[in-house]
C-alpha positions as CSV (number, residue, x, y, z in Angstrom):
1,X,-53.5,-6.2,-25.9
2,X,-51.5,-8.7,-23.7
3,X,-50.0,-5.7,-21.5
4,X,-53.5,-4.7,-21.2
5,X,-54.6,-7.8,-19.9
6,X,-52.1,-8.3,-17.6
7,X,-52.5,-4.9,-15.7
8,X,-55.8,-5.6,-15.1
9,X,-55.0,-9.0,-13.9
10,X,-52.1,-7.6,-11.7
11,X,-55.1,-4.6,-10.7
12,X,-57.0,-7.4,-10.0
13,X,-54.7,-9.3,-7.6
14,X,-54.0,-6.2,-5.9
15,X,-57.5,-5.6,-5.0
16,X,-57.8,-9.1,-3.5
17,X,-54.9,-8.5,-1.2
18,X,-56.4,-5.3,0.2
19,X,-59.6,-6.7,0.7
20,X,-58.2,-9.9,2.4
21,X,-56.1,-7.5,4.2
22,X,-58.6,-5.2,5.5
23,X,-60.6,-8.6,6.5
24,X,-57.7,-9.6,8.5
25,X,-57.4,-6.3,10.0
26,X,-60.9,-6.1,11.1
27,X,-60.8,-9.9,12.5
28,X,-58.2,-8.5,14.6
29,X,-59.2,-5.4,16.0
30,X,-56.4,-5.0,19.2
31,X,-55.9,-2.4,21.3
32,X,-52.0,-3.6,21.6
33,X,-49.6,-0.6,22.0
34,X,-48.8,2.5,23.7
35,X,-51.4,5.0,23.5
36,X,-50.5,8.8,24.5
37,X,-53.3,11.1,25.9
38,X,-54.4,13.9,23.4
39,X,-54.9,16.8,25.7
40,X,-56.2,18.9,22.4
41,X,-58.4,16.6,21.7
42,X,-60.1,15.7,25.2
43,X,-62.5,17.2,27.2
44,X,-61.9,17.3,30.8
45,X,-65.7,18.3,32.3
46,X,-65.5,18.8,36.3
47,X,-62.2,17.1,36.1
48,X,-58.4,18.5,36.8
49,X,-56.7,18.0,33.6
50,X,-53.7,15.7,33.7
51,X,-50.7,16.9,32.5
52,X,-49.9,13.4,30.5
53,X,-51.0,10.3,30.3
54,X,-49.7,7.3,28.6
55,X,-51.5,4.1,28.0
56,X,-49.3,0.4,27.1
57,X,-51.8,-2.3,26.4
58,X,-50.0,-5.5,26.0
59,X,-53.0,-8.1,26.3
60,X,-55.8,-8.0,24.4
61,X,-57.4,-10.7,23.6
62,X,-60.9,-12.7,23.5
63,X,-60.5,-13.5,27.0
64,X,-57.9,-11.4,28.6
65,X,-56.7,-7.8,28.7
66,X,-53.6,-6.6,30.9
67,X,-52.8,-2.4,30.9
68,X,-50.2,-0.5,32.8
69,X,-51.3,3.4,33.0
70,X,-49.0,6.4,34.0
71,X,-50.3,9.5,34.8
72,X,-48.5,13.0,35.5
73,X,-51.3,14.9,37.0
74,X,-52.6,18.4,37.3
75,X,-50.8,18.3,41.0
76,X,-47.9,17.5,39.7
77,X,-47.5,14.1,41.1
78,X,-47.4,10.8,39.2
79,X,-49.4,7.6,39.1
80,X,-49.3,4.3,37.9
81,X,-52.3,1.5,37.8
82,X,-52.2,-1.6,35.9
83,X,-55.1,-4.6,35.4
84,X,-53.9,-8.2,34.1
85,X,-57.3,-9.7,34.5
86,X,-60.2,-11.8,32.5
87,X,-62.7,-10.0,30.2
88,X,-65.8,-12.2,32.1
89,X,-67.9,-9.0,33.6
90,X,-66.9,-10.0,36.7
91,X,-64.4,-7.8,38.9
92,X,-61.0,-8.2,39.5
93,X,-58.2,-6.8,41.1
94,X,-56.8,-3.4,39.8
95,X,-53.8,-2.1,41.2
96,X,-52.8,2.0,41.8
97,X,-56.2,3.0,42.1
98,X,-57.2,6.0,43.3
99,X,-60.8,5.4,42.3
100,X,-60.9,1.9,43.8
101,X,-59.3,-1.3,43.9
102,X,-62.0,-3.7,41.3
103,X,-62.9,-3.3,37.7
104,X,-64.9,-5.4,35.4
105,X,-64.7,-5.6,31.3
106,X,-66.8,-7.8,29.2
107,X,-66.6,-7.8,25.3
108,X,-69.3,-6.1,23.3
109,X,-68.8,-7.3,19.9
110,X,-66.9,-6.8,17.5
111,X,-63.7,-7.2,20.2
112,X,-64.2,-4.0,22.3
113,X,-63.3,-4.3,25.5
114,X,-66.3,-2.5,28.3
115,X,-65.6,-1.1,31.5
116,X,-67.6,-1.8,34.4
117,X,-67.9,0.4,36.9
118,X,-65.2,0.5,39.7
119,X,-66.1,-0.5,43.2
């Protein structure tokens, strides 16, 4: 009877960590890390499709988001454009462009990060 109820006290425990993990994880959702380009899984409409792409998101939080992106394109030839910048909706300096030199991002809850539009 004692074994018994100490599995379900140990079951018990166990449950509580999960859950106070999972409410830790959610609290902070981050897009920190290096994120590879799934060609498979993409869809490319009226656009070349890059040969690779990789992502490295080192800042992410409330206020502030910085990115480096590398590209080896359909052409062959590689790019590189990075943003260290405020998440306020107001634009800010992008660098490597070939789109253009400003983008914005402002937070739509819970902690994802918008684009704005690139001008």
């Amino acid at each position: 009877m004692q074994s018994r109820i100490g599995a379900l006290t140990l079951l018990g425990m166990l449950l509580l960590v999960m859950i106070a993990l999972r409410a830790v994880a959610a609290e902070e959702n981050s897009a920190v890390g290096t994120w590879k380009l799934n060609l498979r899984r993409s869809t490319f409409t009226n656009m070349p499709v890059p040969m690779a792409e990789m992502l490295m998101v080192s800042t992410d939080t409330e206020t502030a988001l910085k990115w480096s992106l590398t590209e080896a394109a359909a052409d062959g030839k590689s790019y590189h454009q990075s943003f260290d910048g405020a998440i306020d909706g107001k634009y800010h300096t992008m660098t490597g462009s070939r789109m253009g030199s400003t983008i914005a991002f402002t937070r739509n809850p819970p902690r994802r990060a918008q684009l704005g539009r690139e001008r």
